[in-house]
N, CA, C and O atoms as a CHARMM CRD file, in Angstrom:
* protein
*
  284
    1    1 UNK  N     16.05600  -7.61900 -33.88700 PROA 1      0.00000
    2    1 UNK  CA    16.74900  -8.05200 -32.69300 PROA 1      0.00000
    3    1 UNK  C     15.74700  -8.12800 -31.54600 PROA 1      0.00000
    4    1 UNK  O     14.91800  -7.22600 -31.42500 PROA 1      0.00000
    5    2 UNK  N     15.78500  -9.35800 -30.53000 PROA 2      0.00000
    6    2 UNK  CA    15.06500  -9.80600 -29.95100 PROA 2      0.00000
    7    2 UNK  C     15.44400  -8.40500 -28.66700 PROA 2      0.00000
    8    2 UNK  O     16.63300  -8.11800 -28.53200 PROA 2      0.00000
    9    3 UNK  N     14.32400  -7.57800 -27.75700 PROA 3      0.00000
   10    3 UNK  CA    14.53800  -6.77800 -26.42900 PROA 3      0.00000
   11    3 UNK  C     13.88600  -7.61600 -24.97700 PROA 3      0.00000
   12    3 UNK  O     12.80400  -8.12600 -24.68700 PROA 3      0.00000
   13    4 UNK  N     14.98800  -7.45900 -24.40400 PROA 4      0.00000
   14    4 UNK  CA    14.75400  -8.36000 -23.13500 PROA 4      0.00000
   15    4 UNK  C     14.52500  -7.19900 -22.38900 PROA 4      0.00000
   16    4 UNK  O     15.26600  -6.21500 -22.39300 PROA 4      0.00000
   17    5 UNK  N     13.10000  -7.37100 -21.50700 PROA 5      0.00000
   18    5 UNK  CA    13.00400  -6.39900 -20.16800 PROA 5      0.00000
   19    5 UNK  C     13.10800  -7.66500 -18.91800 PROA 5      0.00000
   20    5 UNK  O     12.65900  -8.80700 -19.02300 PROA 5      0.00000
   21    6 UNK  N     13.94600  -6.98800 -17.55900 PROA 6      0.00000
   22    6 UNK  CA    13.63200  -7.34300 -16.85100 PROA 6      0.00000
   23    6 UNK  C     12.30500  -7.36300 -15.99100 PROA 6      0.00000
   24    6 UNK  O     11.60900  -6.41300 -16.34800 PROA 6      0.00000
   25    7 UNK  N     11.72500  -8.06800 -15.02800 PROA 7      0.00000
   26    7 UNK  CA    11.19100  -7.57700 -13.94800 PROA 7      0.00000
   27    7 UNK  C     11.43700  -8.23500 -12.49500 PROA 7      0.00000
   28    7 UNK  O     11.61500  -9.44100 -12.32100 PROA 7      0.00000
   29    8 UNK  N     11.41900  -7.15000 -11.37100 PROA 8      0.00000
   30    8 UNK  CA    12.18100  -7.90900 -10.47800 PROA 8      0.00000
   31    8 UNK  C     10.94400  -8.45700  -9.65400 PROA 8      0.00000
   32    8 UNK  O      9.80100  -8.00300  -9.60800 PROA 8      0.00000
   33    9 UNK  N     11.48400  -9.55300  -9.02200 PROA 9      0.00000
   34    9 UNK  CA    10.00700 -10.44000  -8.40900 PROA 9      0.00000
   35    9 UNK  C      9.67100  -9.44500  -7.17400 PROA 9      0.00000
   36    9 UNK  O     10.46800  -8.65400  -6.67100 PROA 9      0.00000
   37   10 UNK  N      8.60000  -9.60900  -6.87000 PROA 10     0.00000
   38   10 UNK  CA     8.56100  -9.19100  -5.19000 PROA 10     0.00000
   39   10 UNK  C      9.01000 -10.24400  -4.18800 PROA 10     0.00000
   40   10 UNK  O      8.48500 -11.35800  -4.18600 PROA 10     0.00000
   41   11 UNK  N      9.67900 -10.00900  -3.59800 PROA 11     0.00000
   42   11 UNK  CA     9.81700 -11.27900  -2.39300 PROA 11     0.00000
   43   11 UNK  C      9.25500 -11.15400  -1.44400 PROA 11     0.00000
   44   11 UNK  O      9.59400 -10.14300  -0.82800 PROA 11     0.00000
   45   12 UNK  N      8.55900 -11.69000  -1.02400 PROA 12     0.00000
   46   12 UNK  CA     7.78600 -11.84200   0.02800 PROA 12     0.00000
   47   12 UNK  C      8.10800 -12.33700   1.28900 PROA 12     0.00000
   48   12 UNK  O      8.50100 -13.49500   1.14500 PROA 12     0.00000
   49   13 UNK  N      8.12200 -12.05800   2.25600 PROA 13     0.00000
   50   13 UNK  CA     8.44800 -12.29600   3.57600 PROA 13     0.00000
   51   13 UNK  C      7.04100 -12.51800   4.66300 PROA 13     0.00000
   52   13 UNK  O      5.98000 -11.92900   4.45800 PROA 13     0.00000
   53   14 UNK  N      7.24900 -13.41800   5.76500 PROA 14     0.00000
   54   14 UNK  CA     6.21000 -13.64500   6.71400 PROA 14     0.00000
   55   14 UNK  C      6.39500 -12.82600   8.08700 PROA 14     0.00000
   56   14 UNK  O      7.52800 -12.77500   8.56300 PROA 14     0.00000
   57   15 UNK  N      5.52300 -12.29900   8.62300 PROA 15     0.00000
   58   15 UNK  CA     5.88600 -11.36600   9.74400 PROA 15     0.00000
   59   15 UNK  C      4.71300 -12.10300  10.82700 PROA 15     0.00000
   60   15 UNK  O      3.52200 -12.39400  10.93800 PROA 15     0.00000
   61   16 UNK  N      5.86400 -12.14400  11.41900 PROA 16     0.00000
   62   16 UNK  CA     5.30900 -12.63800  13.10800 PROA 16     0.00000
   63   16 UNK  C      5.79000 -12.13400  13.86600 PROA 16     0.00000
   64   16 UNK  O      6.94200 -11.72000  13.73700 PROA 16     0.00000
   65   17 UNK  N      4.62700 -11.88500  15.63700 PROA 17     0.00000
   66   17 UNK  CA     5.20400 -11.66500  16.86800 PROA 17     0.00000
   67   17 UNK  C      4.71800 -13.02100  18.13600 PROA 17     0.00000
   68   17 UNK  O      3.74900 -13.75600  18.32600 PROA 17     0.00000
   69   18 UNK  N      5.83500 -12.80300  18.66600 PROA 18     0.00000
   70   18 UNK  CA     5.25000 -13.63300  19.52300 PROA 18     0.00000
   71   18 UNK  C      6.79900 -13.49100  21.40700 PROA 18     0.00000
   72   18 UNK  O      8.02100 -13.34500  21.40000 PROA 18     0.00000
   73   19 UNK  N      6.40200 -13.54900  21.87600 PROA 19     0.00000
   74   19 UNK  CA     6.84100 -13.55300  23.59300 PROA 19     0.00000
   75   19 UNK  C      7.74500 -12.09000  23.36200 PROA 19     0.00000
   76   19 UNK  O      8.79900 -11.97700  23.98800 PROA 19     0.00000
   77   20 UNK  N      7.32300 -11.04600  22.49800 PROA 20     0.00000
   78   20 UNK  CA     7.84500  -9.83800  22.98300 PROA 20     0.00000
   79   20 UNK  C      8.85400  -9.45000  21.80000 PROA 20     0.00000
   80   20 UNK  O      9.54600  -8.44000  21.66800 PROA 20     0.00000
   81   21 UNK  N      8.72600 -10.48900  21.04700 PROA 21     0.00000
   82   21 UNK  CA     9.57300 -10.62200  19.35100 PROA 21     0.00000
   83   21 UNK  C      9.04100 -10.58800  18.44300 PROA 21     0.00000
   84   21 UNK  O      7.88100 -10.97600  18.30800 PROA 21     0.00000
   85   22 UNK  N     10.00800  -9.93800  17.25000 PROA 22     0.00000
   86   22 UNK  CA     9.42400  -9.61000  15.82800 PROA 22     0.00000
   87   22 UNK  C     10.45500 -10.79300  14.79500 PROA 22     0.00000
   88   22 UNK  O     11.65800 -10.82000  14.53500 PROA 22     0.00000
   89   23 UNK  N      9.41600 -11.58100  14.45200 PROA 23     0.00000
   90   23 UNK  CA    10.27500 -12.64500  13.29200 PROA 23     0.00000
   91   23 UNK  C      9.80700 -12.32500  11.87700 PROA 23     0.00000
   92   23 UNK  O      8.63400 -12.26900  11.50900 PROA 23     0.00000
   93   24 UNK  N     10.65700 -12.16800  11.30200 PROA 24     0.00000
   94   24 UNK  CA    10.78500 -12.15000   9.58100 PROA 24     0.00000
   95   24 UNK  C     11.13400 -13.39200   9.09800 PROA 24     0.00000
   96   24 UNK  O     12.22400 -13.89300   9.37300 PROA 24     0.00000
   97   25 UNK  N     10.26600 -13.96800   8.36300 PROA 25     0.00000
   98   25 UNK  CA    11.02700 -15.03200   7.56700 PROA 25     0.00000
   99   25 UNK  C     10.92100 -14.60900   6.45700 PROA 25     0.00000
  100   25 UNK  O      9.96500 -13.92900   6.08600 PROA 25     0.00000
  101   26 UNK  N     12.05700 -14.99900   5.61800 PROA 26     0.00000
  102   26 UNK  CA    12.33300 -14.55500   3.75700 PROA 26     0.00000
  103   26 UNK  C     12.25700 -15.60800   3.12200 PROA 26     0.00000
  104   26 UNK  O     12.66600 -16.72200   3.45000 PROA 26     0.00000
  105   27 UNK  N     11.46500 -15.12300   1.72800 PROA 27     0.00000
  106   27 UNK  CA    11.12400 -16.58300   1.00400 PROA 27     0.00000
  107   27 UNK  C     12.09900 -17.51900   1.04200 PROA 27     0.00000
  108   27 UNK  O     11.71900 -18.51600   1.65600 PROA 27     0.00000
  109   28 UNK  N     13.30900 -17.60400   0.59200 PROA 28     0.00000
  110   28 UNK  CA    14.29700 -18.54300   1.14000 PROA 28     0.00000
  111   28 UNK  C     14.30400 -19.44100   2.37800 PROA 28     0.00000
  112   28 UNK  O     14.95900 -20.48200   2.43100 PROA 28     0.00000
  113   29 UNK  N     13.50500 -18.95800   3.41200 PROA 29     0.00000
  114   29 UNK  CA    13.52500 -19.71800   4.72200 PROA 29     0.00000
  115   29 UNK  C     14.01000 -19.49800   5.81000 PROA 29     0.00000
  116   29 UNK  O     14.00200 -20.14100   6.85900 PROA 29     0.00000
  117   30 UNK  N     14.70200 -17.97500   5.34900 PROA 30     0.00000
  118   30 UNK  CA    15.80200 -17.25900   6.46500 PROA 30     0.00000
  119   30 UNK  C     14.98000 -16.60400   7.63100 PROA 30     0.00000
  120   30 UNK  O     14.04000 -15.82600   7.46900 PROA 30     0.00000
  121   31 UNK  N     15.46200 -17.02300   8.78800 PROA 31     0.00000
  122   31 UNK  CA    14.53400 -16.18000  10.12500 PROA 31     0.00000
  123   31 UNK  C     15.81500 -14.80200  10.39300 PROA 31     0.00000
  124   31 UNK  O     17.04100 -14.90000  10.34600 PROA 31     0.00000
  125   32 UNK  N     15.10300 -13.78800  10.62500 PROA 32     0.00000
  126   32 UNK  CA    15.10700 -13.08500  11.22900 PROA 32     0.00000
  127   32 UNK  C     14.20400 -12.74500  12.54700 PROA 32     0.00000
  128   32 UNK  O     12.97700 -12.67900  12.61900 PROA 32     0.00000
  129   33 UNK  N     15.36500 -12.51200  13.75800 PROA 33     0.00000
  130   33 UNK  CA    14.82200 -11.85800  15.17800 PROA 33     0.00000
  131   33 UNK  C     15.30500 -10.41600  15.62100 PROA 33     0.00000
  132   33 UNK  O     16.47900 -10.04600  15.60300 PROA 33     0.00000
  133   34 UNK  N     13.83000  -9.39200  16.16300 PROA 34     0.00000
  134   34 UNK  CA    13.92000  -8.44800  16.71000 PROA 34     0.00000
  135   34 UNK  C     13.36000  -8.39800  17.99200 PROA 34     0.00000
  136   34 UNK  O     12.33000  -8.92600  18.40900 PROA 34     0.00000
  137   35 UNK  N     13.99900  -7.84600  18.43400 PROA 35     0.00000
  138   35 UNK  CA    13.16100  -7.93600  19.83200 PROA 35     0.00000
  139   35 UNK  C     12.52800  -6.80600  19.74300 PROA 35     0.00000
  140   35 UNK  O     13.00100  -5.97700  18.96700 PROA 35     0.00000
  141   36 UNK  N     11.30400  -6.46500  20.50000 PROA 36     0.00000
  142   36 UNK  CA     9.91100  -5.30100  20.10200 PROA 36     0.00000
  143   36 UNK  C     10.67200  -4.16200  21.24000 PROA 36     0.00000
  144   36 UNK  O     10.29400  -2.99200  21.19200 PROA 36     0.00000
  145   37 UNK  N     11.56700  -4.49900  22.07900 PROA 37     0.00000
  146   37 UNK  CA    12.15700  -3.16200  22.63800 PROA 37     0.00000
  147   37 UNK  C     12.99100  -2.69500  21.70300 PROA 37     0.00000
  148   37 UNK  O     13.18400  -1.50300  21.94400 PROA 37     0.00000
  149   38 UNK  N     13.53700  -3.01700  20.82700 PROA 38     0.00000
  150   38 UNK  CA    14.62400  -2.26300  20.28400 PROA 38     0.00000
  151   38 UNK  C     13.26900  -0.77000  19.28900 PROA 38     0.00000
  152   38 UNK  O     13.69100   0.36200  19.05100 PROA 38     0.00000
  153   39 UNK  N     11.98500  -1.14800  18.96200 PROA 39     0.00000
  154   39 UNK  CA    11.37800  -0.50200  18.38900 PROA 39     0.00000
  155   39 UNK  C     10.01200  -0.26600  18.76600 PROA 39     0.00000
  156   39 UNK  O      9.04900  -0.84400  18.26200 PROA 39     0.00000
  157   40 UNK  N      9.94600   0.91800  19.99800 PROA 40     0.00000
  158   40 UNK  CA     9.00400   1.16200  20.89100 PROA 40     0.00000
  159   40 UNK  C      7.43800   1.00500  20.28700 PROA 40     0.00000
  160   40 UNK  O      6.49100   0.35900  20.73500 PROA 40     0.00000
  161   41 UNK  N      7.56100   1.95900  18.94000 PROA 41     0.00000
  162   41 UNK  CA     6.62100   1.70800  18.64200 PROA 41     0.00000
  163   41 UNK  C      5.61700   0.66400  18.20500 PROA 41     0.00000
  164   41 UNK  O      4.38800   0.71900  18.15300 PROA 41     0.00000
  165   42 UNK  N      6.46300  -0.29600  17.90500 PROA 42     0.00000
  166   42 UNK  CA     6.01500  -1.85100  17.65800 PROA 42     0.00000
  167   42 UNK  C      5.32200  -2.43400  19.08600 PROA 42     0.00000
  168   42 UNK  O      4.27600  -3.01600  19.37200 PROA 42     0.00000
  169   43 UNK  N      6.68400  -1.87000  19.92600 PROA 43     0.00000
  170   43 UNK  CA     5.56700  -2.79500  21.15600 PROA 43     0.00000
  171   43 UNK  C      4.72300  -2.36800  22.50400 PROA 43     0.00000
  172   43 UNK  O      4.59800  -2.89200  23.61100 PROA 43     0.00000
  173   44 UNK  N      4.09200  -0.91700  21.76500 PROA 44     0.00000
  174   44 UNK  CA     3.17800  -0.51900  22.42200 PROA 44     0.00000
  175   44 UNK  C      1.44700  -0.55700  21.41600 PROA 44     0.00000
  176   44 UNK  O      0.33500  -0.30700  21.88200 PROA 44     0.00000
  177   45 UNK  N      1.80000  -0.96000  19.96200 PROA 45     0.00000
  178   45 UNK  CA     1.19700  -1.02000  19.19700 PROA 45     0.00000
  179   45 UNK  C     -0.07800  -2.23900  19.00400 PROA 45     0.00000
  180   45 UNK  O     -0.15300  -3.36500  19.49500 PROA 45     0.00000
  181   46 UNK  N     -0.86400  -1.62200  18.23500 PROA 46     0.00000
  182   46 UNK  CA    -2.30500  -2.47300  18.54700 PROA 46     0.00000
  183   46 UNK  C     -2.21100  -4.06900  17.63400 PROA 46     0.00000
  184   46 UNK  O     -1.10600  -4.17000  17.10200 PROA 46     0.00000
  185   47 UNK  N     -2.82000  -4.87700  17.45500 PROA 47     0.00000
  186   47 UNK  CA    -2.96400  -5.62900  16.38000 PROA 47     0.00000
  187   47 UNK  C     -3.08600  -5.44400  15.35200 PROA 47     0.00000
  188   47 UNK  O     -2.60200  -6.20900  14.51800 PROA 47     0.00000
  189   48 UNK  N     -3.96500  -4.06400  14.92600 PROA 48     0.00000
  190   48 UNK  CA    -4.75300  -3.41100  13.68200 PROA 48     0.00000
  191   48 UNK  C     -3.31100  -3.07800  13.42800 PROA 48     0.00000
  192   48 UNK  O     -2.70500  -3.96900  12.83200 PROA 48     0.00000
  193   49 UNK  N     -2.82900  -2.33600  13.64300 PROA 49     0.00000
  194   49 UNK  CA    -1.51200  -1.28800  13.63600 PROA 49     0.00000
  195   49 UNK  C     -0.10200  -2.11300  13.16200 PROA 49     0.00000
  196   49 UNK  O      0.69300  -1.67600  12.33000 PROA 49     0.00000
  197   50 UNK  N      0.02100  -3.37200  13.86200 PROA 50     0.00000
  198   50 UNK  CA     1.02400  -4.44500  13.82000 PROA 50     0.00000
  199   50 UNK  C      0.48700  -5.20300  12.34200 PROA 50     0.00000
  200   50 UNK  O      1.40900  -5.54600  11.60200 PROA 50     0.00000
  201   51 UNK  N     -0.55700  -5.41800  11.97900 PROA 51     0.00000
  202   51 UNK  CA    -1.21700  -6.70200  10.73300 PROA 51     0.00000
  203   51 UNK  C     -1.23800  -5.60400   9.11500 PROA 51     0.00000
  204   51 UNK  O     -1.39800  -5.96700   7.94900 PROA 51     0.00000
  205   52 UNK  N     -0.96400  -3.95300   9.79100 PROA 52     0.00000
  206   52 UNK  CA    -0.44400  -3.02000   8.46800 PROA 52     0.00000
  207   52 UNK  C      0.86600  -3.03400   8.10700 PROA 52     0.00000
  208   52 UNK  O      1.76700  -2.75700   8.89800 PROA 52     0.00000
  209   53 UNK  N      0.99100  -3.25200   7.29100 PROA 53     0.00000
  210   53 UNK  CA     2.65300  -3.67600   6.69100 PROA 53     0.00000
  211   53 UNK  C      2.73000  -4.19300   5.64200 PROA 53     0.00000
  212   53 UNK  O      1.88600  -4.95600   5.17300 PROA 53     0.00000
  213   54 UNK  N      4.37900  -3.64400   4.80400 PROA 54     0.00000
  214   54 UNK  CA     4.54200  -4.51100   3.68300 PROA 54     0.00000
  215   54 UNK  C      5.73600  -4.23500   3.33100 PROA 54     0.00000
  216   54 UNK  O      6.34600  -3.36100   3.94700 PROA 54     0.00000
  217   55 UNK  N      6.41900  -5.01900   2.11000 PROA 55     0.00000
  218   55 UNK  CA     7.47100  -5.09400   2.53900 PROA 55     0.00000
  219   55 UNK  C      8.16000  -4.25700   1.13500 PROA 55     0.00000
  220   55 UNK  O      7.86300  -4.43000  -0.04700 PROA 55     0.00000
  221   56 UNK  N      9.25000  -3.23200   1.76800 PROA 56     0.00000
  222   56 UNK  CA    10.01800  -1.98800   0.62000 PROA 56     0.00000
  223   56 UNK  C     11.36400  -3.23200  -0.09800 PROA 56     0.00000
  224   56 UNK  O     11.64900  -4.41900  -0.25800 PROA 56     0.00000
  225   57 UNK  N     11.78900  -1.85200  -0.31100 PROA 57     0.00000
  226   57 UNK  CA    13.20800  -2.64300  -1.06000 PROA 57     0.00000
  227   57 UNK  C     14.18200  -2.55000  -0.09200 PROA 57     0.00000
  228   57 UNK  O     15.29500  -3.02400  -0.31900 PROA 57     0.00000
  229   58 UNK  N     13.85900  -1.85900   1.24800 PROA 58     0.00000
  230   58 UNK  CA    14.81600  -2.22100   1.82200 PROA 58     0.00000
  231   58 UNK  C     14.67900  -3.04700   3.51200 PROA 58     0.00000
  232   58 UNK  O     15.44600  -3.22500   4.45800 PROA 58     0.00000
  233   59 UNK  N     13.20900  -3.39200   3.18400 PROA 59     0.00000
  234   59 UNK  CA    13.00800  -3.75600   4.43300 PROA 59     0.00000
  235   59 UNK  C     11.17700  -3.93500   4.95900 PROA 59     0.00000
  236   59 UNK  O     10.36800  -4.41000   4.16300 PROA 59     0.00000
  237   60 UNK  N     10.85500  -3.59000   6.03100 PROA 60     0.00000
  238   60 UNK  CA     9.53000  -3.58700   6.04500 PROA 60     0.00000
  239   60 UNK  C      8.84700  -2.04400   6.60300 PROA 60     0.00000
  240   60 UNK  O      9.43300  -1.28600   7.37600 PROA 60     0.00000
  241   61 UNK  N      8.07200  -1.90600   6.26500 PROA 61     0.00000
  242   61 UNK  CA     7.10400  -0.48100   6.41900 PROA 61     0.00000
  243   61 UNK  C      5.91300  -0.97700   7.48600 PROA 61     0.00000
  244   61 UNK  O      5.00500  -1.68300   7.04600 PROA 61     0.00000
  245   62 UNK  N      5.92900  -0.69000   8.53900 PROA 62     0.00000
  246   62 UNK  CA     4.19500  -0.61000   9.44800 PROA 62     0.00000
  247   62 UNK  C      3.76700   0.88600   8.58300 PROA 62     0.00000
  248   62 UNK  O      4.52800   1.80500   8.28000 PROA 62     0.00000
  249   63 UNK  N      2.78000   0.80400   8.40500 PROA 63     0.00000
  250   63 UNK  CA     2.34600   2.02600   7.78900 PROA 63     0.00000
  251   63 UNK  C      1.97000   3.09300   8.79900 PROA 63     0.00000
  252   63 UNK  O      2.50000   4.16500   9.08900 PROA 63     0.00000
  253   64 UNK  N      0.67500   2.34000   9.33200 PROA 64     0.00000
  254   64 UNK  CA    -0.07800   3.17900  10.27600 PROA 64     0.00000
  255   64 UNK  C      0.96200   3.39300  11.70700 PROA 64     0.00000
  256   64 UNK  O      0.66900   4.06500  12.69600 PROA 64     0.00000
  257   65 UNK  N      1.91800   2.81100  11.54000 PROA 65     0.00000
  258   65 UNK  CA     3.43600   3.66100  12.75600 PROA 65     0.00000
  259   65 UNK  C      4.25300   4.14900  12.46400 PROA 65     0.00000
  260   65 UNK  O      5.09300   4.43700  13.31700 PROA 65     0.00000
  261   66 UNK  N      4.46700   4.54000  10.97400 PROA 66     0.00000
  262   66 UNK  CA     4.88500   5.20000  10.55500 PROA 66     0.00000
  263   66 UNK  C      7.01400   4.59100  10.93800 PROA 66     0.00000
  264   66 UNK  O      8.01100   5.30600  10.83500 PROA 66     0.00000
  265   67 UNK  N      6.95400   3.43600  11.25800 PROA 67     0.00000
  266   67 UNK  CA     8.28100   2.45000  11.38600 PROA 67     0.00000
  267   67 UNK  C      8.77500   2.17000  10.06100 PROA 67     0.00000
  268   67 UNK  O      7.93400   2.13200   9.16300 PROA 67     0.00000
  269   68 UNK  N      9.86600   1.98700   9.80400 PROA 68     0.00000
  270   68 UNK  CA    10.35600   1.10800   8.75800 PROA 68     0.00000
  271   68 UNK  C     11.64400   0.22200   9.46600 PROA 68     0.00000
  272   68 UNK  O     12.62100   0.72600  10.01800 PROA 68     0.00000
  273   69 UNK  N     11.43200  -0.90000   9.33400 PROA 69     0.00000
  274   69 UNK  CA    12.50100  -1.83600   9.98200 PROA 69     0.00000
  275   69 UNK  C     13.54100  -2.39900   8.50200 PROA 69     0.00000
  276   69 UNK  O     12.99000  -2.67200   7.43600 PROA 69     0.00000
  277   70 UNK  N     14.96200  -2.49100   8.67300 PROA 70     0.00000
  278   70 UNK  CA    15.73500  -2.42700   7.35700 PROA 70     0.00000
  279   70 UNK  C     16.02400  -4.55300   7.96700 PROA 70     0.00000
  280   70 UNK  O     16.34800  -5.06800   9.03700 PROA 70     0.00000
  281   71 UNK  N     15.68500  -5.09700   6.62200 PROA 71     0.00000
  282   71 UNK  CA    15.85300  -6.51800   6.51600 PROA 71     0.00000
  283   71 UNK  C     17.00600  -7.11600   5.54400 PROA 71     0.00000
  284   71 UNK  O     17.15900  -8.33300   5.44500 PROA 71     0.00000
């Protein structure tokens, strides 16, 4: 008998800031908007600090801020 494993893809998402906002786009094409006040630490944060990231199962991780934003 033939055994099927799954594996689940990673999806990948694009992270941008720009006039004081955090955009997510999802492979699908879907935008998401945050604004960088709702998450202080984002917008007192450096470039180095903002370009660390990746994305969980439930959302995105800044590492070095120790943030997780739920997507």
């Amino acid at each position: 008998m033939a055994q099927f494993t799954s594996r689940k893809q990673e999806k990948k998402v694009k992270v941008t800031f720009a006039n004081g906002l955090l955009f997510v786009e999802k492979a699908d094409g879907k935008q998401q908007v945050f604004p960088l006040e709702w998450f202080p630490k984002l917008l007192n944060a450096t470039e180095e600090e903002l370009e660390d990231w990746e994305q969980t199962g439930s959302g995105i991780r800044f590492n070095k801020l120790d943030t997780d934003i739920p997507i």
